[in-house]
N, C-alpha and C positions, 0 to 999 in steps of 0.2 A: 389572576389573569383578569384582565376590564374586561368588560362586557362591551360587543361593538354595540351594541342596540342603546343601551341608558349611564351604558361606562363603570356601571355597579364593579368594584375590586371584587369581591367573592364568586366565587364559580363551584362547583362538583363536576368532579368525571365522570361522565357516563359510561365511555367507553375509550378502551386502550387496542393500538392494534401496530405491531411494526411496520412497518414501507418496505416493499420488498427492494431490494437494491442497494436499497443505503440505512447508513444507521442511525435512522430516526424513528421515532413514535409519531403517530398518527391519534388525536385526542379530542373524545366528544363530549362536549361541557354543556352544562347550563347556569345559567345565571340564577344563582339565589334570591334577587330582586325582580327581575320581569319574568324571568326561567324561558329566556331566549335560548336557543340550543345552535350553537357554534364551533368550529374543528379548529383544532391549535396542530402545532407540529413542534416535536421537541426534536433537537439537532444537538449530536454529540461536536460540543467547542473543540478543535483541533488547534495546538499550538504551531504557529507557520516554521516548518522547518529550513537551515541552511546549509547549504550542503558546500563543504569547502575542498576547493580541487586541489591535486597534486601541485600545483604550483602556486597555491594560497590564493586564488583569488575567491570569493564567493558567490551564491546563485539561488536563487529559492530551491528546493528542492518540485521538482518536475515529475510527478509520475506520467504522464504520457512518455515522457525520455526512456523512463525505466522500463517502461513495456515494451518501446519502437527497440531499445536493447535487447528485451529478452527475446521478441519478436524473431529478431534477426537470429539467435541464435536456436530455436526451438522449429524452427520453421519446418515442416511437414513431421512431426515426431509428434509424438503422443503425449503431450504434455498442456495444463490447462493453466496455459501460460495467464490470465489476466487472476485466476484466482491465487498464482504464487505472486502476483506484485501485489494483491491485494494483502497477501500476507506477509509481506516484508516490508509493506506503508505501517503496516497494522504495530509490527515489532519496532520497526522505527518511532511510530509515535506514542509506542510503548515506555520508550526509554527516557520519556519529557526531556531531552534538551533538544534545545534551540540549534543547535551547529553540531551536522554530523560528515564525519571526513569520507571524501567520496570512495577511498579506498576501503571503508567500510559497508557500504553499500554492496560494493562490487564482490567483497570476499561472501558478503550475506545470497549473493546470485550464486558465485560460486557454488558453496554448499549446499544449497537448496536444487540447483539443477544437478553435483553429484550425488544426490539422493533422488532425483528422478529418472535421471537421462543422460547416459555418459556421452551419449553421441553430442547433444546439447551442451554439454560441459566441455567437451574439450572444444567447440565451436565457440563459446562463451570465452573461454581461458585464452586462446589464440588470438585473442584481438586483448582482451584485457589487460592477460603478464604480456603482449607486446609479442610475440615470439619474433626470433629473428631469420631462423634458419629451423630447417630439418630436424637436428641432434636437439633442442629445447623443445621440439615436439614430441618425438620419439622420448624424452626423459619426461613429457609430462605425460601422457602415455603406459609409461613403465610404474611411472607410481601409482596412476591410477589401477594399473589392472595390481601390482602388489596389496592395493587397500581392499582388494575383492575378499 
């Protein structure tokens, strides 16, 4: 790492410290030539993900989308809704690729809200499988309470 003071390439860490919030390192250096003392920040590189719709077109992948989504479906329930999309960015960019199909996304919400919150889950599923009528509610419903 240069030194900003004389541009010296060699540095020591003084000190290490995460950033609350996001996942980065926070790092206090000095320079081994003038021993100028300076803070760096290390930032975890994230590959840009694409997320391809039902009907083949593509889009960056959006996490404000994915929240104002789950938003919608979690809304007064008991559920910490920004740290389940933090944790499905998290597995999504777990899996390095590049292009992920949006009906993958949506099954990953699925699952995650039927492990927290069935009221949320079938508010989720209702808009997501589309329902069309009554008896496609009622049978998703039925399955859910048989997986209890």
């Amino acid at each position: 790492m240069k030194c900003p003071g004389c541009g010296y390439a060699e540095s020591k860490v003084i000190d290490s410290r995460p950033v609350v919030e996001a996942n980065s390192i926070r790092r206090r250096r000095e320079c081994l030539s003038c021993q100028k003392r300076f803070t760096t920040f290390e930032v975890i590189e994230t590959v840009p993900m694409i997320v391809v719709k039902k009907n083949g077109s593509k889009e960056l992948f959006d996490k404000q989308k994915l929240l104002s989504g789950v938003l919608k479906a979690t809304e007064k329930r008991p559920i910490d809704t920004i740290a389940m999309v933090d944790e499905i960015e998290a597995e999504l960019q777990n899996t390095l690729r590049q292009e992920i199909d949006s009906t993958e996304i949506g099954e990953m919400v699925m699952q995650k809200l039927k492990e927290r919150d069935h009221v949320a889950y079938v508010r989720f599923a209702s808009v997501y499988r589309e329902f069309k009528d009554i008896d496609t509610f009622l049978a998703e419903l039925r399955d859910l309470k048989g997986n209890e």
